[in-house]
Backbone as CSV, one residue per row, in Angstrom:
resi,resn,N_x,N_y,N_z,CA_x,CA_y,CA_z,C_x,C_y,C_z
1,UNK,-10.104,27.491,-16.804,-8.867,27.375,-17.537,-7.818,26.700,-16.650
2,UNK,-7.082,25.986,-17.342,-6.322,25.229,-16.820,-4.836,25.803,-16.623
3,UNK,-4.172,25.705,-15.499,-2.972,25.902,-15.137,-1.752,25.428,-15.547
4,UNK,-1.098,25.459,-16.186,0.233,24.214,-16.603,1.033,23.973,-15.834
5,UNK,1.740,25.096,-15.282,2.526,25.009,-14.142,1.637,23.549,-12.876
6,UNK,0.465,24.627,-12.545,-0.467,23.461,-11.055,-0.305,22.005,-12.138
7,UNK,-0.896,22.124,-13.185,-1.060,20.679,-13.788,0.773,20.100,-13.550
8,UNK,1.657,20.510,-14.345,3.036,19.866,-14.074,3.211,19.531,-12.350
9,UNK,2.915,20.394,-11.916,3.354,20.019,-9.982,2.268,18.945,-9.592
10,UNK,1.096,18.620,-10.552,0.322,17.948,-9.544,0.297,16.624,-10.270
11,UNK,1.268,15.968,-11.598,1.765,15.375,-12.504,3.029,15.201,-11.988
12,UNK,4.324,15.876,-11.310,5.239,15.286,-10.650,4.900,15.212,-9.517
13,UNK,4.336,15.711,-8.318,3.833,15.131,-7.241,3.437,13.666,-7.222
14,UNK,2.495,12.812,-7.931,2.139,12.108,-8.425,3.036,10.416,-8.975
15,UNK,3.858,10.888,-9.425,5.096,10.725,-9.866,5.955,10.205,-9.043
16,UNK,6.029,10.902,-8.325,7.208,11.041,-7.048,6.279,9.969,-6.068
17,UNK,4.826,10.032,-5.826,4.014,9.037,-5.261,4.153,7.780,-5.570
18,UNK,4.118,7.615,-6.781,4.061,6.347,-7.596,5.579,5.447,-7.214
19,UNK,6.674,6.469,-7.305,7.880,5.935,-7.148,7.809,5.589,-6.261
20,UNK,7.829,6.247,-5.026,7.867,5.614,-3.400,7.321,4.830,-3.142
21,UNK,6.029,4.318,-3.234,4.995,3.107,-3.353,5.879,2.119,-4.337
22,UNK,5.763,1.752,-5.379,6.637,0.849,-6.284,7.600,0.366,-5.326
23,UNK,9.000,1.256,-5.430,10.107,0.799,-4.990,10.427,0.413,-3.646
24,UNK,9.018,0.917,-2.980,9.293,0.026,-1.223,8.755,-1.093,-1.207
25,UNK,7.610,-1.336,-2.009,6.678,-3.019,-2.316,8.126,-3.325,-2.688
26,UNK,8.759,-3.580,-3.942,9.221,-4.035,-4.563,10.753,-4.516,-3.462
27,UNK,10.821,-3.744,-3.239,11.742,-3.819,-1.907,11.011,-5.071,-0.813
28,UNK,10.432,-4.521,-0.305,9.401,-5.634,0.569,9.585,-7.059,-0.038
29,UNK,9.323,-7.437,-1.118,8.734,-8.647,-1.972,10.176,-8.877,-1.870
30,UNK,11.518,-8.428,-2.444,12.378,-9.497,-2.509,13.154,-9.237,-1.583
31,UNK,12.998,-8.626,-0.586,13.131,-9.216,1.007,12.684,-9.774,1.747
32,UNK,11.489,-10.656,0.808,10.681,-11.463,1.497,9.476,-10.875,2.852
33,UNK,9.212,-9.840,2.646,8.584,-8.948,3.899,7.460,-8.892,3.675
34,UNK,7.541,-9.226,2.125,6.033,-8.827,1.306,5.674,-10.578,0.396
35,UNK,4.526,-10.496,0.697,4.455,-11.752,-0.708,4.750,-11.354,-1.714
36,UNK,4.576,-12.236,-2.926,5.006,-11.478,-4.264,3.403,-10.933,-4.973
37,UNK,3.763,-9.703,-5.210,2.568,-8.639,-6.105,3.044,-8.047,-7.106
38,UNK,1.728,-7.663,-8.025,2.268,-6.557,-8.737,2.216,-5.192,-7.876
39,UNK,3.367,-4.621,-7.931,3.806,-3.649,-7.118,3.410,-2.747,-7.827
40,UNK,3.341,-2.060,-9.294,2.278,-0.981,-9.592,0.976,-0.667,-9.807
41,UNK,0.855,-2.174,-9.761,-0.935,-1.891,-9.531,-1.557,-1.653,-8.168
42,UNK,-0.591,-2.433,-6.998,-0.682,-2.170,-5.216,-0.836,-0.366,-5.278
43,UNK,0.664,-0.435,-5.889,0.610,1.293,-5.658,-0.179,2.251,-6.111
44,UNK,-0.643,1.739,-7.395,-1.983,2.634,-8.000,-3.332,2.632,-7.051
45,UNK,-3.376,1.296,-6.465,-4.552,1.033,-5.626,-4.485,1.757,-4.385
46,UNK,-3.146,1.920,-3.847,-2.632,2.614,-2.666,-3.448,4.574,-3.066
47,UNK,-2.591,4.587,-3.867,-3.016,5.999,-4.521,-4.418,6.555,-4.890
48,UNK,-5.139,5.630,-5.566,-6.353,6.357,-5.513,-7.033,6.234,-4.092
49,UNK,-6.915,4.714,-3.237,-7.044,5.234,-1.688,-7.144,6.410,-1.099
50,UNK,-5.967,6.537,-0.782,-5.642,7.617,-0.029,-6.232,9.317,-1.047
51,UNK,-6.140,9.164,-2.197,-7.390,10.354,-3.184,-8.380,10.604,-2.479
52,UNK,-8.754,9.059,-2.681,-10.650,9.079,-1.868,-10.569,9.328,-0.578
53,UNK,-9.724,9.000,0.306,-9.787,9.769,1.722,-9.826,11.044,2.007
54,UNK,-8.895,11.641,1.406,-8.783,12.976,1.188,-9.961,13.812,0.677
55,UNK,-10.642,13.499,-0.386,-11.825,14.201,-1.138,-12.966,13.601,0.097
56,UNK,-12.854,12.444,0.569,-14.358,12.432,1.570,-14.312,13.298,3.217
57,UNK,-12.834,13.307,3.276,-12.506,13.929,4.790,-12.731,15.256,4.107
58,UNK,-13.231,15.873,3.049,-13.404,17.134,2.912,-15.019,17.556,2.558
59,UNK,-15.891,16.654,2.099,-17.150,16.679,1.874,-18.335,15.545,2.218
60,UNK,-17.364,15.112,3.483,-18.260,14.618,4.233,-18.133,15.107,5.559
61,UNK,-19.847,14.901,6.121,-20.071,15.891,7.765,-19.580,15.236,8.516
62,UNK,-19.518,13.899,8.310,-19.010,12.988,9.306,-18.081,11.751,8.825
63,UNK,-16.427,11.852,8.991,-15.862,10.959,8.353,-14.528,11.156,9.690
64,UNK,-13.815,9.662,9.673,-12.688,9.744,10.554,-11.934,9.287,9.883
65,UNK,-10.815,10.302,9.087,-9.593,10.110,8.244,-8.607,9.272,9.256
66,UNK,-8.597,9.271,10.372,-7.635,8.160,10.616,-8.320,6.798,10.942
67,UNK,-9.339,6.697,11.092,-9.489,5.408,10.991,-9.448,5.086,9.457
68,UNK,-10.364,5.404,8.767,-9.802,5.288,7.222,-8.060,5.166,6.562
69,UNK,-6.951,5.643,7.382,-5.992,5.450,6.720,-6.013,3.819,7.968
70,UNK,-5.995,3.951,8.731,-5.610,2.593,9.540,-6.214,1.546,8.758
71,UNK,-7.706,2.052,8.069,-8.114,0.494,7.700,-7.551,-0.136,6.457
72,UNK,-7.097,0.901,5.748,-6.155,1.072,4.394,-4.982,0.176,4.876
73,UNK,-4.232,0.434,6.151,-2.747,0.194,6.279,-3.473,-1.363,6.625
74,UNK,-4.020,-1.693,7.726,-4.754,-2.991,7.960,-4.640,-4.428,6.670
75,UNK,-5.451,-3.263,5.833,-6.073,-4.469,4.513,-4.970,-4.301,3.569
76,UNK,-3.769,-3.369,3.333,-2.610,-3.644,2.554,-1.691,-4.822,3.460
77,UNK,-1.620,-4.427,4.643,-0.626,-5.192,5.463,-0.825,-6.833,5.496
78,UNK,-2.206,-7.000,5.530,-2.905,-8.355,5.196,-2.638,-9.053,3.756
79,UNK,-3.184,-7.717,2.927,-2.873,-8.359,1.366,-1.261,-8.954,0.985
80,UNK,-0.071,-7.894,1.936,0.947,-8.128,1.626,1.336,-9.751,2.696
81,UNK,0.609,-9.935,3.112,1.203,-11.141,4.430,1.627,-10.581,5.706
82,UNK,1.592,-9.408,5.970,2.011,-8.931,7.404,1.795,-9.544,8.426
83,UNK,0.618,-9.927,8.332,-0.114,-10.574,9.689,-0.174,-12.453,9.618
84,UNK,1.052,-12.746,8.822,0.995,-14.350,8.647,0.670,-14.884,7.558
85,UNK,-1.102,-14.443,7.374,-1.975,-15.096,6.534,-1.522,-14.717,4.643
86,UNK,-2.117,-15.710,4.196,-1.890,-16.229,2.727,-3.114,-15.546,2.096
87,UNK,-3.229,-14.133,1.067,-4.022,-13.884,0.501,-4.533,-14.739,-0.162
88,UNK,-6.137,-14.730,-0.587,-6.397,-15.851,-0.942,-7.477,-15.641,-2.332
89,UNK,-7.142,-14.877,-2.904,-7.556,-13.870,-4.262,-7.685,-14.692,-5.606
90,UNK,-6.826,-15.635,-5.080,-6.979,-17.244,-6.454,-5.540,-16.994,-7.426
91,UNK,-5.225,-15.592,-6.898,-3.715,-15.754,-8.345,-2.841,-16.859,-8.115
92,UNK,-1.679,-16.845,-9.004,-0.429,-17.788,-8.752,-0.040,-17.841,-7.321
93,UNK,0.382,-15.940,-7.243,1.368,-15.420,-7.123,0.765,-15.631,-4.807
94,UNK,-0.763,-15.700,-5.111,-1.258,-16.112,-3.852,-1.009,-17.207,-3.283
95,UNK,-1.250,-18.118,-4.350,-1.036,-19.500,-4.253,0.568,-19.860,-3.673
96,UNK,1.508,-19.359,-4.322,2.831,-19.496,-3.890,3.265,-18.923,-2.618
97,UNK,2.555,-17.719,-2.298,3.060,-16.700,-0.855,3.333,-17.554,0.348
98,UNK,2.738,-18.955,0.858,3.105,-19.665,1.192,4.142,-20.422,1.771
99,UNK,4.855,-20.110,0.304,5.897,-21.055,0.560,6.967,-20.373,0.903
100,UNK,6.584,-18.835,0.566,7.522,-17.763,0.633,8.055,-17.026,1.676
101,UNK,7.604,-17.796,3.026,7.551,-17.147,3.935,8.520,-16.214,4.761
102,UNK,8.615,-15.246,4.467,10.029,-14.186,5.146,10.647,-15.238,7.179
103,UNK,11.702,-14.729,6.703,11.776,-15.384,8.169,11.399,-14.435,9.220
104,UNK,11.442,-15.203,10.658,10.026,-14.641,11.467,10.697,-13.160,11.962
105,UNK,12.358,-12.744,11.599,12.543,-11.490,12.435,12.536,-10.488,11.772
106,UNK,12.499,-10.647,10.478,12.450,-9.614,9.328,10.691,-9.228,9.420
107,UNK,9.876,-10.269,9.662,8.644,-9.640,9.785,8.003,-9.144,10.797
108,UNK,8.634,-9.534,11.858,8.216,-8.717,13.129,8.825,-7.412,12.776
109,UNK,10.246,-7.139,12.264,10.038,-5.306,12.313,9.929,-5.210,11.111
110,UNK,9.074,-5.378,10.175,8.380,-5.076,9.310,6.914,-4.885,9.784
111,UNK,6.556,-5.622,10.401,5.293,-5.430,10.938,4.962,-4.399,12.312
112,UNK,6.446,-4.536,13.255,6.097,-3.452,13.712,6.205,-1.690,13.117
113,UNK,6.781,-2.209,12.601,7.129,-0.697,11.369,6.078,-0.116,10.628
114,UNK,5.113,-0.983,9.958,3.932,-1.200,9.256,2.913,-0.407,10.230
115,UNK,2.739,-1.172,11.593,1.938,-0.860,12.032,2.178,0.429,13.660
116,UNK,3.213,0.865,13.483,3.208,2.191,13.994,2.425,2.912,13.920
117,UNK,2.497,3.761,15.068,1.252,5.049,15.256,-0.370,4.265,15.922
């Protein structure tokens, strides 16, 4: 039987996930920090990520949750342009990142920020 209360907390938890993800891409992108994405589908992708980390760092004998979040932060930081390079996925929005290029001091502390810890 199902809980309503756990279901509502684990439905705004969720919520509250979704927001923070969204509105910092979205932030990123027109500060130029980020190429341009869809920022709720990043964040949905972000989200079930970090799900699946969680459920395998618990039923698997052998798993290293931090390398798993590093390789997560790695391949978002890439997808977003962190590291220079031009995703290359075939959209428009790839095609244009290019031209979009943040200037170089906004992405150094974006990138060192990114890649903390």
């Amino acid at each position: 039987m199902r809980n309503r209360e756990i279901d509502r907390a684990i439905r705004e938890f969720y919520e509250l996930e979704r927001m923070i993800l969204v509105e910092s891409i979205r932030r990123g992108v027109s500060e130029r920090i980020f190429r341009p994405t869809d920022a709720d589908q990043l964040a949905m992708l972000i989200s079930i990520h970090l799900d699946g980390v969680t459920v395998a760092s618990s039923i698997r004998e052998v798993f290293d949750m931090n390398l798993a979040i590093a390789n997560l932060k790695a391949l978002v930081g890439r997808y977003l342009g962190l590291d220079g390079s031009v995703w290359t996925a075939g959209s428009q929005e790839a095609a244009s990142a290019d031209t979009r290029k943040p200037r170089q001091s906004k992405r150094s502390s974006a990138r060192s920020r990114f890649h903390a810890h």
